[in-house]
C-alpha positions in Angstrom: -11.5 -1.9 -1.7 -7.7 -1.6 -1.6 -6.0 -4.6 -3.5 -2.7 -3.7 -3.1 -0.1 -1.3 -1.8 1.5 0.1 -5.3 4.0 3.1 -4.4 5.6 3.8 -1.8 7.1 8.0 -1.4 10.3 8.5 -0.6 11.2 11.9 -0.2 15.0 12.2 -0.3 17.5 15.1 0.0 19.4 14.3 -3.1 17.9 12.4 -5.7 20.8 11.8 -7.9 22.5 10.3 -5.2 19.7 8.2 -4.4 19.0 6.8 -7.3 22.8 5.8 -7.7 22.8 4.6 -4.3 19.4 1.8 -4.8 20.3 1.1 -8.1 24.1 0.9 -8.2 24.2 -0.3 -4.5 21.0 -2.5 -3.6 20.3 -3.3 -7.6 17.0 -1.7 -8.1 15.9 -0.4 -11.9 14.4 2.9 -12.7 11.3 2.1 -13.9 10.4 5.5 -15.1 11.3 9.6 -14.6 9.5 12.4 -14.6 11.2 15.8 -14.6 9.3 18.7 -15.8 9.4 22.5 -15.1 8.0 22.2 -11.5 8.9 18.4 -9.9 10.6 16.2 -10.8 10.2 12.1 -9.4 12.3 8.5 -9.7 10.8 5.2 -9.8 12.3 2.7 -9.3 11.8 -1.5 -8.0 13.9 -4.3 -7.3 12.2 -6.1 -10.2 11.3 -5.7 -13.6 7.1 -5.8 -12.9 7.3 -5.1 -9.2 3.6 -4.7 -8.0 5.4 -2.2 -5.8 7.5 0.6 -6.0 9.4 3.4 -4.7 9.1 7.2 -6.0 12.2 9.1 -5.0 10.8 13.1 -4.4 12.6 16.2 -3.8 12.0 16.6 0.1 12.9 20.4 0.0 10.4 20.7 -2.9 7.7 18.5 -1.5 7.4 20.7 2.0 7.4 23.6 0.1 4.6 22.2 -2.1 2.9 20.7 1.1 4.1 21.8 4.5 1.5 19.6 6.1 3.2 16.2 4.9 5.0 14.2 7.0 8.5 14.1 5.1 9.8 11.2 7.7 11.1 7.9 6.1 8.7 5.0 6.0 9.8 2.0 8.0 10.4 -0.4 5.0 10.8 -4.0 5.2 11.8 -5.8 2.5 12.2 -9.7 1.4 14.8 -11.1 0.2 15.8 -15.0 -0.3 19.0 -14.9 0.0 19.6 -13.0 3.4 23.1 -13.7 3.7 24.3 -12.8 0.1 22.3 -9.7 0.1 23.9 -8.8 2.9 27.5 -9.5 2.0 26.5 -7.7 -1.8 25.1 -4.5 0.7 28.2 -4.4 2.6 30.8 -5.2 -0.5 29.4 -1.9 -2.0 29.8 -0.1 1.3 26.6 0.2 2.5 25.9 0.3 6.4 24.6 -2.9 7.1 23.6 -4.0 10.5 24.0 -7.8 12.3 21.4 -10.6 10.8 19.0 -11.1 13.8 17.0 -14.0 14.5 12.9 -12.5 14.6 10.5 -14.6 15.8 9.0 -14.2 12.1 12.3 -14.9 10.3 15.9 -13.7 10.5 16.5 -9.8 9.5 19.7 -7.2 9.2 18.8 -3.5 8.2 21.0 -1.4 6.0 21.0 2.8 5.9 21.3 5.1 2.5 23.3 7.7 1.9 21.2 10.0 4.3 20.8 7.8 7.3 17.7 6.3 6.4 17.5 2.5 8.1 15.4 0.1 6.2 15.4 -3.5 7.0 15.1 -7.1 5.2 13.3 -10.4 6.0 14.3 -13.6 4.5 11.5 -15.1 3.1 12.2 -18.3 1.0 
């Protein structure tokens, strides 16, 4: 039986710029690195303990590894709550952020990385 959801893959076109961009930008850690002769990976959370978290792969490397994986972006939705300061922090560090909308579950805005990729956020208080 599946208790929890504990990473998520991320497979990115530059990993040094996306680990400066969610952890200088949105204020995630790197939780740990592995780089060895053949792949190397980034995890990272937005806290210290996170039952979840991201893995930043090498998308050219994974589809050679793999051509059979489906390199898309997962549609991520994050909490936050404090909506409205997140969003100012986001956009203060140039980030694309989009309007807050008011969601039947709760208000939202999405924000984009460095490579176009649109995830959104859900205040939850």
């Amino acid at each position: 039986m599946i208790s929890k959801v504990g990473q998520i893959m991320l497979y990115v076109n530059n990993q040094d710029e996306a680990v400066d961009f969610w952890t200088e930008k949105v204020g995630f850690s790197v939780v740990s690195e592995e780089n060895n002769d053949e792949m190397r990976w980034i995890e990272i959370a937005p806290t210290k303990g996170a039952e979840t978290s991201i893995i930043l792969h090498n998308k050219e490397f994974v589809a050679k590894m793999s051509p059979e994986l489906n390199l898309g972006t997962p549609s991520l939705m994050f909490f936050s709550e404090n909506l409205d300061e997140l969003r100012s922090n986001l956009s203060n560090n140039n980030v694309k952020v989009g309007e807050i909308v008011n969601m039947p579950s709760g208000r939202v805005f999405n924000f984009a990385d460095n490579e176009e990729n649109y995830f959104a956020v859900m205040e939850k208080k």
